[in-house]
KOLZAFI-538290 format. One record per residue (C-alpha): residue number from 1; x negated, y negated, z. Coordinates in Angstrom, 3 decimals. Layout:
REM residues N
<node seq="NUM" x="X" y="Y" z="Z"/>
...
This chain:
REM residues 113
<node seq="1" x="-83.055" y="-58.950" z="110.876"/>
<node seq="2" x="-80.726" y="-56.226" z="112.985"/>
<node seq="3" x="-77.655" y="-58.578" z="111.682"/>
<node seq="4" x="-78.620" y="-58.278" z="108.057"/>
<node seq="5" x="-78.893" y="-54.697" z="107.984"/>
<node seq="6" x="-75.922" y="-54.283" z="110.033"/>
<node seq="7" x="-74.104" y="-56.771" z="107.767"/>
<node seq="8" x="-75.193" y="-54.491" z="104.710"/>
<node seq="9" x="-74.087" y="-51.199" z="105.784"/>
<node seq="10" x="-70.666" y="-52.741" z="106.853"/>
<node seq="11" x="-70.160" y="-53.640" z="103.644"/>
<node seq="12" x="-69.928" y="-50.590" z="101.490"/>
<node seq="13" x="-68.051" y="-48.725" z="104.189"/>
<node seq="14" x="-65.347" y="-51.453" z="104.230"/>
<node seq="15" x="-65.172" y="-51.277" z="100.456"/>
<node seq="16" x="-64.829" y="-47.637" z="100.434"/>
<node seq="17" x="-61.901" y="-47.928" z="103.423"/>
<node seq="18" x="-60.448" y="-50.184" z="101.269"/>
<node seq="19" x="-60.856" y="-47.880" z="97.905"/>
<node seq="20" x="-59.658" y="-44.931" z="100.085"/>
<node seq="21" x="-56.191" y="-46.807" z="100.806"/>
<node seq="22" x="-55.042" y="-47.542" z="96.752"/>
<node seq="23" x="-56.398" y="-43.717" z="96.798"/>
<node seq="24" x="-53.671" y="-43.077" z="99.164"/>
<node seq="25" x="-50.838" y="-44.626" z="97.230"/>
<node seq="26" x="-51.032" y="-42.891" z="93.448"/>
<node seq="27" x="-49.224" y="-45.537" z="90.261"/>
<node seq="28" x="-48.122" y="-42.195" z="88.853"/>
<node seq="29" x="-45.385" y="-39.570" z="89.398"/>
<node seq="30" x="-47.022" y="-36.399" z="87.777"/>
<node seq="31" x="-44.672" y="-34.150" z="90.419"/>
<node seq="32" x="-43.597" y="-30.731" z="88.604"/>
<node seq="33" x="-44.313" y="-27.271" z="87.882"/>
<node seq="34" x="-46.693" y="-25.547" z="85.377"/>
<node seq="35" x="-48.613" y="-22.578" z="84.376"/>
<node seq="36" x="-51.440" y="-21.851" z="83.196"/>
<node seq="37" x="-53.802" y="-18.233" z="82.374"/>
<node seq="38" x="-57.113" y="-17.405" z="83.993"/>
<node seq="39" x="-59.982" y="-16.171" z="82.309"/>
<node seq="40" x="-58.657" y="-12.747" z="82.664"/>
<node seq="41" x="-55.440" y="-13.499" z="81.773"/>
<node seq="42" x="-53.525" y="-13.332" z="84.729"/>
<node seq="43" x="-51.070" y="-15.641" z="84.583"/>
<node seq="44" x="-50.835" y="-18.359" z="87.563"/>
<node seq="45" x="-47.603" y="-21.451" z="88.971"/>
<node seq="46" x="-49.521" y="-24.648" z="89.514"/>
<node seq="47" x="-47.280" y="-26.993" z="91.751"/>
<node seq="48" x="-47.777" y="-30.601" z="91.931"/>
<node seq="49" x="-45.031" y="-31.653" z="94.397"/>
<node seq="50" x="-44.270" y="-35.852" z="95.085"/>
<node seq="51" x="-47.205" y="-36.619" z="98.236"/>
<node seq="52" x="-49.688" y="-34.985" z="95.497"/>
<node seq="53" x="-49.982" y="-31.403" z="97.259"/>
<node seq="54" x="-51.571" y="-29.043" z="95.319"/>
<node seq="55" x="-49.743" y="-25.347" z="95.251"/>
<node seq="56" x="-51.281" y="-22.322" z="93.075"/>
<node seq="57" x="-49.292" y="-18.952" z="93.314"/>
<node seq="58" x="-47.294" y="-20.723" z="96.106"/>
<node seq="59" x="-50.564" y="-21.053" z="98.222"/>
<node seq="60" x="-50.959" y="-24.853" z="98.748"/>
<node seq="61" x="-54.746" y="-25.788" z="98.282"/>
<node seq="62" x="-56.174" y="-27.916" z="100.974"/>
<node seq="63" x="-57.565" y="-30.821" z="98.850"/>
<node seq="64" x="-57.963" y="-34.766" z="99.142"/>
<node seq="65" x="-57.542" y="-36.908" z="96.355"/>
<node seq="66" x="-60.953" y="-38.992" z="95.837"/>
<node seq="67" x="-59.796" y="-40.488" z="92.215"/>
<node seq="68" x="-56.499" y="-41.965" z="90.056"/>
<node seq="69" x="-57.607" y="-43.056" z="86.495"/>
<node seq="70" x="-55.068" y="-43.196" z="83.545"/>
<node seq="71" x="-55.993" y="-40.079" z="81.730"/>
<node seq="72" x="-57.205" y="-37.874" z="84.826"/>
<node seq="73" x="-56.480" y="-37.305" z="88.780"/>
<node seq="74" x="-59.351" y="-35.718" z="90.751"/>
<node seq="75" x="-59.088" y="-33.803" z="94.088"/>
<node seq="76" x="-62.222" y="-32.242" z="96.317"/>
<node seq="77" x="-61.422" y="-28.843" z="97.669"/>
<node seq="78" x="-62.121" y="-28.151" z="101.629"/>
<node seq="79" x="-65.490" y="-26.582" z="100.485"/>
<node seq="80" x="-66.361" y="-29.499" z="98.748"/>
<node seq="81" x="-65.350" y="-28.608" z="95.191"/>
<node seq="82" x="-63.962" y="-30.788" z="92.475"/>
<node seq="83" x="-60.526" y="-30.180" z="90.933"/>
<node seq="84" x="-59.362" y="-32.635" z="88.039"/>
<node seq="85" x="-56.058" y="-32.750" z="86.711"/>
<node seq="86" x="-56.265" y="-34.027" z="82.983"/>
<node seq="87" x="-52.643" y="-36.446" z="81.671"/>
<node seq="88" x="-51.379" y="-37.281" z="78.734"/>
<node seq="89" x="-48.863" y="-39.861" z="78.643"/>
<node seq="90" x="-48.773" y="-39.322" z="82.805"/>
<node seq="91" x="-48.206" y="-35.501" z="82.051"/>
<node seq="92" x="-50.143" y="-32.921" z="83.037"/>
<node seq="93" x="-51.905" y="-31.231" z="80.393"/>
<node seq="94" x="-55.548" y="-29.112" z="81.958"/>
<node seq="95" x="-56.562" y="-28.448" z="85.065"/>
<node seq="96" x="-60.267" y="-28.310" z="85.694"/>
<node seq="97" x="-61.614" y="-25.858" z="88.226"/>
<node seq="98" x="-65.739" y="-26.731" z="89.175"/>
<node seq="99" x="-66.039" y="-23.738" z="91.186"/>
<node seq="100" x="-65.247" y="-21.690" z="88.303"/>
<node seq="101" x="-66.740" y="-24.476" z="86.348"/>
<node seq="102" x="-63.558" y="-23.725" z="83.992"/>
<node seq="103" x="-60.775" y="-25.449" z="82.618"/>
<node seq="104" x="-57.332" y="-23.837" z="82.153"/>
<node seq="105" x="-54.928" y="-25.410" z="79.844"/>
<node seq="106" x="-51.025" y="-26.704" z="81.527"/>
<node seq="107" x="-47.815" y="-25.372" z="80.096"/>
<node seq="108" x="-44.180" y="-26.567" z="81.662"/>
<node seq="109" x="-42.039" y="-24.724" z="83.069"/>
<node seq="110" x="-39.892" y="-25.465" z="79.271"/>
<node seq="111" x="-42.805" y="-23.606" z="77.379"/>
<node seq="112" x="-42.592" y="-19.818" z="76.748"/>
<node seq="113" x="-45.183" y="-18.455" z="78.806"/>
């Protein structure tokens, strides 16, 4: 009986080691810089450098990344907080914030800001 239970909780944390490691190694290069307005309009240089780092106002954000769909890469803050970059075409295009439970819409660097 002690096997099977060990046997069953082995198995999900194996699957989620093995989850964490694609995790690890992103199919998309979404590096580059972009900016994007608050809710009270101050205006704010989002960073997104090649390992994935996250840099706001050249203060880089201490976050892991947890997903890697197609249309969206999420990241959970250090207090536990979800922040979701939404793509297009592999580009960049909102960034969702849950603590502010906001999203903020990406312009490049080539947009007038």
């Amino acid at each position: 009986m002690i096997r099977i239970i060990r046997k069953f909780i082995t198995l999900p944390l194996s699957y989620l080691k093995n989850k964490k490691n694609k995790l690890e190694e992103p199919q998309k290069n979404i590096s580059g810089d972009w900016y994007f307005s608050d809710q009270h309009g101050q205006k704010h240089h989002l960073v997104i450098n090649n390992k994935l780092n996250i840099i706001i106002d050249q203060n880089k954000l201490d976050t892991k990344l947890i997903e890697n769909h197609s249309n969206s890469i999420v990241f959970i803050d250090k207090y536990g907080y979800i922040l979701q970059i939404n793509l297009y075409k592999n580009q960049p295009t909102s960034i969702y914030d849950e603590a502010e439970n906001i999203s903020y819409d990406l312009l490049n660097s080539a947009d007038k800001f």
